[in-house]
Backbone as JSON Lines, residues from 0, in Angstrom:
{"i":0,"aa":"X","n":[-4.79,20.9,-3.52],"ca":[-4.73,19.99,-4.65],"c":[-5.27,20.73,-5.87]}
{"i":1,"aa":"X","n":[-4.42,21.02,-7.05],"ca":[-4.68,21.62,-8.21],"c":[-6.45,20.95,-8.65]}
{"i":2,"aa":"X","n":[-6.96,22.06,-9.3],"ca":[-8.16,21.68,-9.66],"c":[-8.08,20.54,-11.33]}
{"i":3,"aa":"X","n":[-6.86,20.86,-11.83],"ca":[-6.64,19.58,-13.15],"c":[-6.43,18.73,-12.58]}
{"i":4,"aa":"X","n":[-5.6,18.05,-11.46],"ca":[-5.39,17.07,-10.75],"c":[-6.78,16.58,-11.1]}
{"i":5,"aa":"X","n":[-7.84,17.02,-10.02],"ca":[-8.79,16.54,-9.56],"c":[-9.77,15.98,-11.31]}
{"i":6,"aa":"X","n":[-9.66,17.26,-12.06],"ca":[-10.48,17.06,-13.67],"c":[-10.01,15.54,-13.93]}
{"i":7,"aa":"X","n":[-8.83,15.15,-14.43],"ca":[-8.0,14.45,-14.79],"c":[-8.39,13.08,-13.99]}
{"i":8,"aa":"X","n":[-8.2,13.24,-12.46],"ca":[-8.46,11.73,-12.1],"c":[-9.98,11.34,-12.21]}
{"i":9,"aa":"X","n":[-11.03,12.57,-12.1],"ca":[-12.35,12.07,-11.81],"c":[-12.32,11.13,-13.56]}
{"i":10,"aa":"X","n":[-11.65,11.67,-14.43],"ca":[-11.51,11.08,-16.06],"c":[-11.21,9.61,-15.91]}
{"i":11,"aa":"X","n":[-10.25,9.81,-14.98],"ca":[-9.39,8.33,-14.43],"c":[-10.3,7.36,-13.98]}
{"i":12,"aa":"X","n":[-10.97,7.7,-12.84],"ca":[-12.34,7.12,-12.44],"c":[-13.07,6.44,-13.29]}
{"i":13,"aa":"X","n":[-13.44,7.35,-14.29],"ca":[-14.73,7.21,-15.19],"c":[-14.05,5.75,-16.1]}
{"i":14,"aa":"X","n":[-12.56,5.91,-16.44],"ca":[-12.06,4.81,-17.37],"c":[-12.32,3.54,-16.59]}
{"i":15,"aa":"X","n":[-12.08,3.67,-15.25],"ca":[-12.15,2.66,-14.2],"c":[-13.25,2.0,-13.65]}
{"i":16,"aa":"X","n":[-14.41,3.14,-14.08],"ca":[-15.78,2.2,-13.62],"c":[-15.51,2.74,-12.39]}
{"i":17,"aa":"X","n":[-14.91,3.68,-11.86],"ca":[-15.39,3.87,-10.43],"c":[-15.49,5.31,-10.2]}
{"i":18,"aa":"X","n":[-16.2,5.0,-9.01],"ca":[-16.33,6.77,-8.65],"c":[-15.3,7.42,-7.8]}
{"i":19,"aa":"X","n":[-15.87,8.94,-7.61],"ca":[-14.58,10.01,-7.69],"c":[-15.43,11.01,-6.47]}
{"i":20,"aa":"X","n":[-14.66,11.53,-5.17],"ca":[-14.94,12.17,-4.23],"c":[-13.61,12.53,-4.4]}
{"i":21,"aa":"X","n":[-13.77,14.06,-3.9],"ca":[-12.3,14.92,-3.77],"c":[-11.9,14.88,-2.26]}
{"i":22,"aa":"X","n":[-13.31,14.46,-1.54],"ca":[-12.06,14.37,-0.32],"c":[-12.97,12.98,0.67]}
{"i":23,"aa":"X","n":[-11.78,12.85,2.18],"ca":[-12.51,10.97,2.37],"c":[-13.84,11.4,3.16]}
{"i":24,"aa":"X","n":[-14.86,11.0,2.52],"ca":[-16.55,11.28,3.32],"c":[-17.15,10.08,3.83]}
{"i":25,"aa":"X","n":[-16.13,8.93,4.38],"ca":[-16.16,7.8,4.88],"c":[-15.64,7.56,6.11]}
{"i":26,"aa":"X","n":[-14.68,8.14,6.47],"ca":[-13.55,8.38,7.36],"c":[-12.74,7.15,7.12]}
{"i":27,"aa":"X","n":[-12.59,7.05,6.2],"ca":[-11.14,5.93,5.43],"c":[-10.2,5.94,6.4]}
{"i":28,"aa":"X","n":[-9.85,7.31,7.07],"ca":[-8.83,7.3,7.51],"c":[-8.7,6.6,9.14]}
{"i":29,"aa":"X","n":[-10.05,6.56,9.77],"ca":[-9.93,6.3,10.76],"c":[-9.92,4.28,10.44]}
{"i":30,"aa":"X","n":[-10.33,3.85,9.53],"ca":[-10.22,2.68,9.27],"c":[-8.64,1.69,9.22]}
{"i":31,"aa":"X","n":[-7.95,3.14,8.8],"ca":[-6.36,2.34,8.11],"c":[-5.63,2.89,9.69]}
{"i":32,"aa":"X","n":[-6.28,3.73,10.5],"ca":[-5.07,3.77,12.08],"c":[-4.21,3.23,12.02]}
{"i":33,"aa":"X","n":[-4.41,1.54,12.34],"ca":[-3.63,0.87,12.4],"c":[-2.44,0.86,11.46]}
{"i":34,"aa":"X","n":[-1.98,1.13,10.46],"ca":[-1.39,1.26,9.28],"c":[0.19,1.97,9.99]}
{"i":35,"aa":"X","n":[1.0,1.26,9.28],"ca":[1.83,2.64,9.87],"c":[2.44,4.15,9.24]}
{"i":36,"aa":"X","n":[1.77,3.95,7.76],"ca":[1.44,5.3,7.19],"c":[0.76,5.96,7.74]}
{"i":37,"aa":"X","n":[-0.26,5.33,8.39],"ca":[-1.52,6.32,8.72],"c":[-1.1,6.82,10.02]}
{"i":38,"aa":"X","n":[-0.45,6.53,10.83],"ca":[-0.19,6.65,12.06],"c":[1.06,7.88,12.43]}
{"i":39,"aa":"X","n":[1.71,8.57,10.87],"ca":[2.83,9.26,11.13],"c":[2.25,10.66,11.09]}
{"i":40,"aa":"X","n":[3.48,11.31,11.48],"ca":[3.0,13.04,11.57],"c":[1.65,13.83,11.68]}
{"i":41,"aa":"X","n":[1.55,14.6,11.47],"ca":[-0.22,15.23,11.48],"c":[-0.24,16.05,10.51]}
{"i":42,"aa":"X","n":[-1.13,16.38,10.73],"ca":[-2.55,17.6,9.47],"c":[-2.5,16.39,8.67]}
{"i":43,"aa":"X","n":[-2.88,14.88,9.17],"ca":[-3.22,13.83,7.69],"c":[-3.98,14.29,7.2]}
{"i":44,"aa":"X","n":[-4.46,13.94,5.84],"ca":[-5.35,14.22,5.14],"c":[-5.56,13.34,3.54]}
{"i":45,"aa":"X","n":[-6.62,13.1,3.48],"ca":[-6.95,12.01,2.58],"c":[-7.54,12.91,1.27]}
{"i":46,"aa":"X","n":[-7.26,13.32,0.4],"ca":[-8.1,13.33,-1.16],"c":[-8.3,12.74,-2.25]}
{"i":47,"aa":"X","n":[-9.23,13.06,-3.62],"ca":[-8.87,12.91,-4.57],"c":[-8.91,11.27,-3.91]}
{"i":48,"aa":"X","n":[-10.21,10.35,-3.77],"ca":[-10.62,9.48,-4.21],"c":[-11.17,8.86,-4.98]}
{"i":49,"aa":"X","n":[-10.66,7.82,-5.48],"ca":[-11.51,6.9,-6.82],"c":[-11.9,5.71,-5.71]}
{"i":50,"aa":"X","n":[-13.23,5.6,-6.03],"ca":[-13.44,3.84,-5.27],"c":[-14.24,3.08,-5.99]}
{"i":51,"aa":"X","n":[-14.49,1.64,-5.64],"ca":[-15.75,1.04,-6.0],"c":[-15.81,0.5,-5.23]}
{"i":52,"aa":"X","n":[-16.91,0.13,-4.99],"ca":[-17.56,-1.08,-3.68],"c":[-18.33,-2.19,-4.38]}
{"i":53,"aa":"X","n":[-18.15,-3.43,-4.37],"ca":[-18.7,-4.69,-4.56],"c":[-19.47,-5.49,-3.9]}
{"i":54,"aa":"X","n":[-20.63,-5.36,-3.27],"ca":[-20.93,-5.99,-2.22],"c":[-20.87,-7.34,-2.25]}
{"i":55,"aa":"X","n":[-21.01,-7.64,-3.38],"ca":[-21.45,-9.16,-4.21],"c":[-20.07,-9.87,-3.78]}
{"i":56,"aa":"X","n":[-19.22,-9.46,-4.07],"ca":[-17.69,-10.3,-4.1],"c":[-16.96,-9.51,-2.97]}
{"i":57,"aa":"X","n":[-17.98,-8.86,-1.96],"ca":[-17.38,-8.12,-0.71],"c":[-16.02,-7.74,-0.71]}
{"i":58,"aa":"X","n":[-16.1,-6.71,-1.77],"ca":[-14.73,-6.05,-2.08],"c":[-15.1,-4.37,-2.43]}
{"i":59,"aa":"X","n":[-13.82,-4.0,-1.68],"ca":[-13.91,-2.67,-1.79],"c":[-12.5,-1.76,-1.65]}
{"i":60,"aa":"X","n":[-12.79,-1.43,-3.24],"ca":[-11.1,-0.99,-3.49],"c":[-11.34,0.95,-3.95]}
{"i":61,"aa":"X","n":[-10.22,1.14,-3.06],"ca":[-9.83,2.54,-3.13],"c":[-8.51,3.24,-3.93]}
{"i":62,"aa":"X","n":[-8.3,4.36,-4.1],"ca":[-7.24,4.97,-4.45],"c":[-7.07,6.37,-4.2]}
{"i":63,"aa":"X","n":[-6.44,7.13,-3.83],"ca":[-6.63,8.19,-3.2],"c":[-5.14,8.75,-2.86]}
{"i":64,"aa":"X","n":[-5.15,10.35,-2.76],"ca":[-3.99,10.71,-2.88],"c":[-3.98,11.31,-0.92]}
{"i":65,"aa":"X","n":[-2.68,10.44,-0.56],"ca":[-2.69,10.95,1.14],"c":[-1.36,12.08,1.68]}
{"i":66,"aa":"X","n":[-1.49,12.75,2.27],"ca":[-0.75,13.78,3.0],"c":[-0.68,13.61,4.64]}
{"i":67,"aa":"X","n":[0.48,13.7,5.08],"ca":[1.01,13.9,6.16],"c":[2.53,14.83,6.22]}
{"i":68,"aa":"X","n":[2.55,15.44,7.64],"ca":[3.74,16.27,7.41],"c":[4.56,16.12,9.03]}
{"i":69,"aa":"X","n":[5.92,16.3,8.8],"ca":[6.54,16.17,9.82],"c":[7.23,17.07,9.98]}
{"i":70,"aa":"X","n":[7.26,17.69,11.5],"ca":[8.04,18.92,12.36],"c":[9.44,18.27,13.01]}
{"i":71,"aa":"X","n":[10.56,18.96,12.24],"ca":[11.65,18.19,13.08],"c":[12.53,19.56,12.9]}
{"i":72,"aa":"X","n":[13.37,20.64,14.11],"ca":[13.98,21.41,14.15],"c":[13.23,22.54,13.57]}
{"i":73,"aa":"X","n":[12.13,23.12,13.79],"ca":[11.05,24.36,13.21],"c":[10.95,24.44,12.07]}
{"i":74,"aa":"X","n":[11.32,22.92,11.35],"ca":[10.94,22.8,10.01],"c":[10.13,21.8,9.76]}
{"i":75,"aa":"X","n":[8.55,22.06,8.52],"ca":[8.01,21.18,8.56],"c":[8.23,20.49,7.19]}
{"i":76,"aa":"X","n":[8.18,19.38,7.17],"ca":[8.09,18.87,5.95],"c":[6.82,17.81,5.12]}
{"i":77,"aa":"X","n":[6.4,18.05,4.74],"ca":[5.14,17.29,3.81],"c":[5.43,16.2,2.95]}
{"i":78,"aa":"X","n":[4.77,14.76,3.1],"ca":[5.11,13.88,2.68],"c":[3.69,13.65,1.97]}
{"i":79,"aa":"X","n":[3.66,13.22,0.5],"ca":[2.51,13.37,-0.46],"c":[2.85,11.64,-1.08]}
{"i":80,"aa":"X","n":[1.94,10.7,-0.98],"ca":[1.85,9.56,-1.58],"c":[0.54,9.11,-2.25]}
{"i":81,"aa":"X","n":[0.05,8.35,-3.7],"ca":[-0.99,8.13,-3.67],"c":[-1.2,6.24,-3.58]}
{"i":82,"aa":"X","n":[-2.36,6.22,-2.82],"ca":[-1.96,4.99,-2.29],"c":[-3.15,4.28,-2.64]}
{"i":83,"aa":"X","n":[-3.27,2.89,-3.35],"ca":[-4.44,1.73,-2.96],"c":[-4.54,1.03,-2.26]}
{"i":84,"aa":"X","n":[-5.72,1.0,-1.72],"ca":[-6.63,0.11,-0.85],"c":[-7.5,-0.41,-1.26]}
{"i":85,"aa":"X","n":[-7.14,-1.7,-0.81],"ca":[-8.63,-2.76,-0.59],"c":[-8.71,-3.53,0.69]}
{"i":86,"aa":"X","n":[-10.05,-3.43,0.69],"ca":[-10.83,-4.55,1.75],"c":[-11.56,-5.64,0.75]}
{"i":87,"aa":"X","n":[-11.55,-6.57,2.2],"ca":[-11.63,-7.67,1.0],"c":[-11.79,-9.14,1.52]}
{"i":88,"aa":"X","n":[-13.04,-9.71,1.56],"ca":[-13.53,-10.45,2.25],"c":[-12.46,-12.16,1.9]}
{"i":89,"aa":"X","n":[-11.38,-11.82,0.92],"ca":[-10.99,-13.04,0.48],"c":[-9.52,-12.67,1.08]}
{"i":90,"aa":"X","n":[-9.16,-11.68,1.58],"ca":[-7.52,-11.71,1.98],"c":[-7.97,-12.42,3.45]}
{"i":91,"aa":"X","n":[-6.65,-12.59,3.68],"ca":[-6.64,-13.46,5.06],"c":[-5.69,-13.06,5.61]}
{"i":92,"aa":"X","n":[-4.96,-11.96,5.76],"ca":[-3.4,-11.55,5.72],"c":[-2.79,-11.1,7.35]}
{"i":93,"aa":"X","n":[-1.38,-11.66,7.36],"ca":[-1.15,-11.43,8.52],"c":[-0.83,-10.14,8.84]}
{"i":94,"aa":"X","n":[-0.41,-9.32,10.08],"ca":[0.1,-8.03,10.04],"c":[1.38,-8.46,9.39]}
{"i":95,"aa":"X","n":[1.63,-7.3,8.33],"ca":[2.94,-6.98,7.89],"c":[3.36,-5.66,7.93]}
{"i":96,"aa":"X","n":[4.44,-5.62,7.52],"ca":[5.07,-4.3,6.33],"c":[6.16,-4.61,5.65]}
{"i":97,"aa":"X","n":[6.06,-4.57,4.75],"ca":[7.14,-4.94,3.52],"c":[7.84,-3.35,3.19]}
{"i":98,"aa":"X","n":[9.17,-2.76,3.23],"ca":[9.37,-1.73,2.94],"c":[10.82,-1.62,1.98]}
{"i":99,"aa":"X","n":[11.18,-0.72,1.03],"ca":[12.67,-0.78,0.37],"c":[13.25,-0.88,1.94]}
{"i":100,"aa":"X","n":[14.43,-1.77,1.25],"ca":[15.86,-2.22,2.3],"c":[16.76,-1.17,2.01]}
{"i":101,"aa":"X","n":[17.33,-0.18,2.95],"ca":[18.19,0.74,2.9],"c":[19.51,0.29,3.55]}
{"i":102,"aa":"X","n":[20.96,1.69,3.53],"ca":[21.91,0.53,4.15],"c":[21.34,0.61,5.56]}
{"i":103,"aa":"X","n":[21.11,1.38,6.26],"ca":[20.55,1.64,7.47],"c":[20.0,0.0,8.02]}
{"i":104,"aa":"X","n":[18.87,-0.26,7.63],"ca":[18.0,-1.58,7.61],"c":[19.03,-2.8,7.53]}
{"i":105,"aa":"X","n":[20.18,-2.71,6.78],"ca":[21.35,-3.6,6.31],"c":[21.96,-4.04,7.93]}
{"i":106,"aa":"X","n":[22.29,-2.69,8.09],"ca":[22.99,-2.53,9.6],"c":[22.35,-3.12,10.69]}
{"i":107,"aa":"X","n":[20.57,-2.57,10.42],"ca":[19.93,-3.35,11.45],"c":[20.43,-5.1,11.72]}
{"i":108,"aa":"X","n":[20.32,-5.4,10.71],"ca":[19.62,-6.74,10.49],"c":[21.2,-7.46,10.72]}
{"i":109,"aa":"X","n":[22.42,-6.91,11.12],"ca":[23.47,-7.59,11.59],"c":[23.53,-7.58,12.89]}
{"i":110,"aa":"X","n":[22.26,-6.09,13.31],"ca":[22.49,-6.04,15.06],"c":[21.2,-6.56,15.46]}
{"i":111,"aa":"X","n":[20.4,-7.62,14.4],"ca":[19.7,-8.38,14.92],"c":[18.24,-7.73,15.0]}
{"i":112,"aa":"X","n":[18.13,-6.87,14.55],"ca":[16.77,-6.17,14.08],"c":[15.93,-6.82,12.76]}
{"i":113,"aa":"X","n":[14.88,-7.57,13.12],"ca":[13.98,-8.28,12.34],"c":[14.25,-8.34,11.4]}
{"i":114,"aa":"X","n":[14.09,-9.3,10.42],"ca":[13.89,-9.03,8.73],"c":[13.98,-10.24,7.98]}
{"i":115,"aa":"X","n":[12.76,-10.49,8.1],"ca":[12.62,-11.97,7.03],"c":[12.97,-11.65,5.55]}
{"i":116,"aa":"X","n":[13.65,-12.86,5.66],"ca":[14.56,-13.35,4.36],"c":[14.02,-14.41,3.62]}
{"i":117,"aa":"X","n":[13.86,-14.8,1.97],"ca":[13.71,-15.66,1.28],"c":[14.77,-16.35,0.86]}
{"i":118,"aa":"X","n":[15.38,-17.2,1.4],"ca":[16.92,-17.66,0.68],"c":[16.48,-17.92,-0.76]}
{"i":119,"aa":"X","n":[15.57,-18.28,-1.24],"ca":[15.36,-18.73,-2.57],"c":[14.97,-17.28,-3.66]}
{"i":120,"aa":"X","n":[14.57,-16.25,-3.12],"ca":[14.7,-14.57,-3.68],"c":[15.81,-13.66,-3.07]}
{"i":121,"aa":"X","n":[17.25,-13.94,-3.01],"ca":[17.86,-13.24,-2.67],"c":[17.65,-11.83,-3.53]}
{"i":122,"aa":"X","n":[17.19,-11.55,-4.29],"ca":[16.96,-10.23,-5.23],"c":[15.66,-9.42,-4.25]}
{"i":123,"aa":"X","n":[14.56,-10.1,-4.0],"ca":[13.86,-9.85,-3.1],"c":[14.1,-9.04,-1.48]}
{"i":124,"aa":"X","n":[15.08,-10.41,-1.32],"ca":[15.52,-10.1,0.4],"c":[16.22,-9.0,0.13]}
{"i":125,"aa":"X","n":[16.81,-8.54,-0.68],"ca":[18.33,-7.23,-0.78],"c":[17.43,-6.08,-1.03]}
{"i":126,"aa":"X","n":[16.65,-6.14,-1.55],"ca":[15.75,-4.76,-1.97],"c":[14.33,-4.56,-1.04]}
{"i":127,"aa":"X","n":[14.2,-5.5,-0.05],"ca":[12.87,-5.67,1.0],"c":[13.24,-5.85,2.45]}
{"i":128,"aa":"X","n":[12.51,-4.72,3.33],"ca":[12.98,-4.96,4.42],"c":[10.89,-5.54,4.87]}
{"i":129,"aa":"X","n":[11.14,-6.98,5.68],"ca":[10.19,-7.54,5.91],"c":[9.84,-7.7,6.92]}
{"i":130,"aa":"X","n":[8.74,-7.2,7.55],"ca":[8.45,-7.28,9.27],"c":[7.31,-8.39,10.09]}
{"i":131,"aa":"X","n":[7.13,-8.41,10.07],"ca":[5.79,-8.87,11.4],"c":[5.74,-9.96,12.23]}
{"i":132,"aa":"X","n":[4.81,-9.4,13.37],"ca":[4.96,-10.84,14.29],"c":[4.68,-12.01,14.01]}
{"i":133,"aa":"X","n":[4.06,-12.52,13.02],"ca":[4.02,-14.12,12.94],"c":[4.4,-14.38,11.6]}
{"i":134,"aa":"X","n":[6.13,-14.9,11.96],"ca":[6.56,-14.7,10.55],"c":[6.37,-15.94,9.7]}
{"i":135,"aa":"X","n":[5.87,-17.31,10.72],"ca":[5.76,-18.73,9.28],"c":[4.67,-18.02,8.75]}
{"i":136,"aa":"X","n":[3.54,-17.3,9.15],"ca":[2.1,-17.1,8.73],"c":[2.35,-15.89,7.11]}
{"i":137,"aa":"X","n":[3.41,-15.11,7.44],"ca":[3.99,-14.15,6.75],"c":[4.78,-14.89,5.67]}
{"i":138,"aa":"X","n":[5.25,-15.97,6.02],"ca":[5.93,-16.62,4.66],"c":[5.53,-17.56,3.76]}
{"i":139,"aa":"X","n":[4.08,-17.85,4.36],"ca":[2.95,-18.59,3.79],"c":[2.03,-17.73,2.76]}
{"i":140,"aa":"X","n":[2.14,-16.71,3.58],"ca":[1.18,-15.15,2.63],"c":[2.33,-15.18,1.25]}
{"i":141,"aa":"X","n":[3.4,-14.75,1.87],"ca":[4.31,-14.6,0.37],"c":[4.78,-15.9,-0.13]}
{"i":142,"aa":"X","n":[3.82,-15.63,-1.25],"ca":[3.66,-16.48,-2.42],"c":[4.85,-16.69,-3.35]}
{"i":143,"aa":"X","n":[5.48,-17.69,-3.88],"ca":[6.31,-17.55,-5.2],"c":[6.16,-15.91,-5.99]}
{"i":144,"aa":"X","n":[4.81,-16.03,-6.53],"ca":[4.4,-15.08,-7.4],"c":[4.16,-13.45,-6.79]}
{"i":145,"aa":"X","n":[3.96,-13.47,-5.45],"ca":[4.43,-12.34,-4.91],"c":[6.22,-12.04,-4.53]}
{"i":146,"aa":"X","n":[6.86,-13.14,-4.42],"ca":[8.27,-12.61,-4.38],"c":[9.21,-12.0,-6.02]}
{"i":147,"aa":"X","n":[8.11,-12.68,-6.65],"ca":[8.54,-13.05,-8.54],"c":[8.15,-11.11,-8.71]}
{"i":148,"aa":"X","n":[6.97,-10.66,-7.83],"ca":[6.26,-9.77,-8.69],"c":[7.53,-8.63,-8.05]}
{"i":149,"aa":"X","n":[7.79,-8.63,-6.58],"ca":[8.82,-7.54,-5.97],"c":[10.18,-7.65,-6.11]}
{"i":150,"aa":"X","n":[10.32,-8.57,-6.94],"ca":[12.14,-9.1,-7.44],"c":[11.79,-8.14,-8.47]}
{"i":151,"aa":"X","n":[10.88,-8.16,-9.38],"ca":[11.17,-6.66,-11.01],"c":[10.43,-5.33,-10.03]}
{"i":152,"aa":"X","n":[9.66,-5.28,-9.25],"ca":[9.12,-4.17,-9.04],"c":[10.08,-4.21,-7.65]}
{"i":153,"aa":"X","n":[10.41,-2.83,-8.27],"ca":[11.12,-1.72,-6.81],"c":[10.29,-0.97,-6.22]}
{"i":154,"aa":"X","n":[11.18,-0.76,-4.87],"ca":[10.73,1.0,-4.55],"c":[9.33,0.8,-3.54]}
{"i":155,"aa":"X","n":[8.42,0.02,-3.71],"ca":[6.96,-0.25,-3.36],"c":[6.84,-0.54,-1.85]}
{"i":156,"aa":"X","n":[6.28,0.04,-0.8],"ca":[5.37,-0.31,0.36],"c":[4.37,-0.79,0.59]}
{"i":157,"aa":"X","n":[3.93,-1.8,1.09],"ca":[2.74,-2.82,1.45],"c":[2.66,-3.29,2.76]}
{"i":158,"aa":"X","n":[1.39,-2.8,2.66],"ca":[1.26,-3.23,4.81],"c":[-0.24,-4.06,4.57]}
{"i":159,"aa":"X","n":[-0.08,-4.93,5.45],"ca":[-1.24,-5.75,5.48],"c":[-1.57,-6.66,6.66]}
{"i":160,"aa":"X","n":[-3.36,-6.52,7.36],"ca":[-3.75,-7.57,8.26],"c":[-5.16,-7.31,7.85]}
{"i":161,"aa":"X","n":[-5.17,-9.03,8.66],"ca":[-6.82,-9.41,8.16],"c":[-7.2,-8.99,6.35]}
{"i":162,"aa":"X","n":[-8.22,-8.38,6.55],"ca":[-8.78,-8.03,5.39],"c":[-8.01,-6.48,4.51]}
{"i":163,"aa":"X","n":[-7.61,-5.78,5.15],"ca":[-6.77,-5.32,4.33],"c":[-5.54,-5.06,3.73]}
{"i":164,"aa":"X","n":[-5.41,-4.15,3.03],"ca":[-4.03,-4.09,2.0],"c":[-3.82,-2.88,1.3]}
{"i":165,"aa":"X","n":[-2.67,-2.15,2.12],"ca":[-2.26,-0.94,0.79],"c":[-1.06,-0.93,0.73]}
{"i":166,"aa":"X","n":[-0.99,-0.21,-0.5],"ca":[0.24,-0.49,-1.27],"c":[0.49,1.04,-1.98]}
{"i":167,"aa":"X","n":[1.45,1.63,-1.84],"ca":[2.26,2.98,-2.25],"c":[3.79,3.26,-2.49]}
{"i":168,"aa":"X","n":[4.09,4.11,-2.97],"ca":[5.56,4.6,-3.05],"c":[5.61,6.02,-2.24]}
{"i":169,"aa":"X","n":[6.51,5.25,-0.64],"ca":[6.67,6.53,0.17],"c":[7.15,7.81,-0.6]}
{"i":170,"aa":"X","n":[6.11,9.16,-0.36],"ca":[6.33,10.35,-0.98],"c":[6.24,10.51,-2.3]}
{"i":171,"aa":"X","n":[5.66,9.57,-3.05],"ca":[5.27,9.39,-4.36],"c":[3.74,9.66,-5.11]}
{"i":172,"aa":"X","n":[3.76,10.75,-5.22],"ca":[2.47,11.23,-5.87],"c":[2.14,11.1,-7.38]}
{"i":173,"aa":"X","n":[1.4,9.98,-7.74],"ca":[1.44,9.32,-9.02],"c":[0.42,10.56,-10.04]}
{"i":174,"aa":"X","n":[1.47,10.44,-11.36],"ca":[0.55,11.22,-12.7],"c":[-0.54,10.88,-12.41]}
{"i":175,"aa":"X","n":[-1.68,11.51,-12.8],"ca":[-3.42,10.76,-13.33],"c":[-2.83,9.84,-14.76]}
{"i":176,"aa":"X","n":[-1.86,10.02,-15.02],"ca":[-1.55,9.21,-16.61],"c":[-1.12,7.76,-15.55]}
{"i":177,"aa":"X","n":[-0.43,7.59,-14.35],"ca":[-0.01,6.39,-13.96],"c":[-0.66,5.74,-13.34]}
{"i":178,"aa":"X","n":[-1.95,5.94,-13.06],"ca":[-3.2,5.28,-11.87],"c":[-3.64,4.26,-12.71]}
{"i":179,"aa":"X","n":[-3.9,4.28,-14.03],"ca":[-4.52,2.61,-14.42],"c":[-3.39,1.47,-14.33]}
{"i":180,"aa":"X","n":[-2.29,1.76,-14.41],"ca":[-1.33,0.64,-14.38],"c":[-1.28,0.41,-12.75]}
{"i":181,"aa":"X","n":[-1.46,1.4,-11.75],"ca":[-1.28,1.52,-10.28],"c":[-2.36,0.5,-9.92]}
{"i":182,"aa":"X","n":[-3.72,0.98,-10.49],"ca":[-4.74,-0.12,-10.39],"c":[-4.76,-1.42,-10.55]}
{"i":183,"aa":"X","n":[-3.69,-1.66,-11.54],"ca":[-4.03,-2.96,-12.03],"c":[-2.32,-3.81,-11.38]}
{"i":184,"aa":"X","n":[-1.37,-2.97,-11.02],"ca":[-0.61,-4.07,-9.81],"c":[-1.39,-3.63,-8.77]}
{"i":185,"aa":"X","n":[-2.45,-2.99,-8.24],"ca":[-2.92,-3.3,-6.42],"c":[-3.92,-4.82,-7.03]}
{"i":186,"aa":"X","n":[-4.98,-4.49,-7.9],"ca":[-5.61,-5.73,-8.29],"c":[-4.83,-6.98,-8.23]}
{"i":187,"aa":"X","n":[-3.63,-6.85,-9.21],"ca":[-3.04,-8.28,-9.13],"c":[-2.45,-8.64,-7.98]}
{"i":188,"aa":"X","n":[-2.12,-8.03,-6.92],"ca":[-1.24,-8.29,-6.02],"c":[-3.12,-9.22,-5.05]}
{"i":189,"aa":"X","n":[-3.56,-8.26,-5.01],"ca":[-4.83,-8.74,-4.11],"c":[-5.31,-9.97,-4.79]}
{"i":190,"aa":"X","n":[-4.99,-10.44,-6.08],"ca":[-5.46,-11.72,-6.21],"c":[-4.44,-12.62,-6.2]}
{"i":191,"aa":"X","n":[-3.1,-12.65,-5.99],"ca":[-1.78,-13.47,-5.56],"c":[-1.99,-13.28,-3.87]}
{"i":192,"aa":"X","n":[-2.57,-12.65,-3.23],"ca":[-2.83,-12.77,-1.71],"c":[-4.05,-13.35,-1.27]}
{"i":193,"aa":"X","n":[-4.6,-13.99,-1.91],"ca":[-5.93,-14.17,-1.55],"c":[-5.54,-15.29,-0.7]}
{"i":194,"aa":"X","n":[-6.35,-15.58,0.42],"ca":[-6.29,-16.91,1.17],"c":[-6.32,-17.93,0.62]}
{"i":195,"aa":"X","n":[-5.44,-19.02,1.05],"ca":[-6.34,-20.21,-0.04],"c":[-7.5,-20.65,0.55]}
{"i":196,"aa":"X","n":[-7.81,-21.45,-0.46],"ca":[-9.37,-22.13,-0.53],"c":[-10.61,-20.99,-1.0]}
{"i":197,"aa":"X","n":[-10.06,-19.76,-0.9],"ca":[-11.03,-18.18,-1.21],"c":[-10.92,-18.0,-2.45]}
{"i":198,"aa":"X","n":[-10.15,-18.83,-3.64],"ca":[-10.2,-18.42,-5.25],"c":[-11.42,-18.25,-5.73]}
């Protein structure tokens, strides 16, 4: 990871009120396993963290740039995303994964391969392929205002249970110029997911 990278976001940090570690001294990573980012290829590796921790409002939000790489035919290839996280004593969230709908996924979903649908966001359903096992609990999580927010925003991955939530663009390694706007859709999304009765 370039050493301006790192100048640049710890700057990022500082605008953010949060702090800045270049690499995860938490083991973040063993936290998100479950994830199914976290779970692909090897040499993972987590850097180039911004966090804050809240104890008060038991919240604790991350950002951080992640690496994994995949061996297929003696070629490897490296997949670079920077991704937010939060924990967060007010989500309530079922397992998901929300991912872009490809034609591939299209095909699935005629041969009967999962994929919750919003009849009322068809713009949504065409651009989102939607997974998990308990899907009324999953269509209770998605909110009006979360289908409103992924009908204009493309492209975006979100996996979520219990208390957490991250959110990235597979293989998308964001400017240090694009992390405050990155910050502020993971924020809004985490407060359109909040459980009810947790406002």
């Amino acid at each position: 990871m370039s050493y301006n990278r790192a100048v640049q976001l710890k700057n990022v940090a500082y605008q953010l009120g949060m702090e800045y570690a270049p690499e995860d001294e938490w083991g973040v990573h063993t936290m998100l396993k479950d994830f199914k980012l976290f779970s692909r290829g090897r040499r993972r590796r987590i850097t180039n963290m911004l966090y804050r921790r809240d104890g008060l409002l038991q919240l604790d939000v991350r950002i951080f740039d992640y690496r994994y790489s995949v061996r297929r035919n003696n070629h490897s290839r490296v997949f670079k995303q920077t991704v937010f996280f939060v924990q967060s004593k007010k989500l309530g969230l079922p397992q998901f994964l929300m991912k872009p709908e490809n034609f591939f996924h299209k095909i699935g979903a005629w041969l009967g391969v999962e994929d919750i649908d919003f009849e009322r966001y068809p713009k949504f359903s065409n651009q989102y392929l939607l997974k998990g096992d308990d899907e009324d609990f999953i269509r209770s999580s998605f909110k009006e205002e979360v289908l409103q927010f992924f009908t204009i925003e493309k492209d975006w991955t979100m996996e979520g249970v219990n208390y957490f939530l991250v959110l990235y663009r597979k293989n998308r390694l964001l400017l240090p110029s694009e992390i405050i706007s990155f910050y502020k859709k993971g924020m809004h999304l985490h407060q359109l997911l909040i459980a009810e009765g947790m406002e």
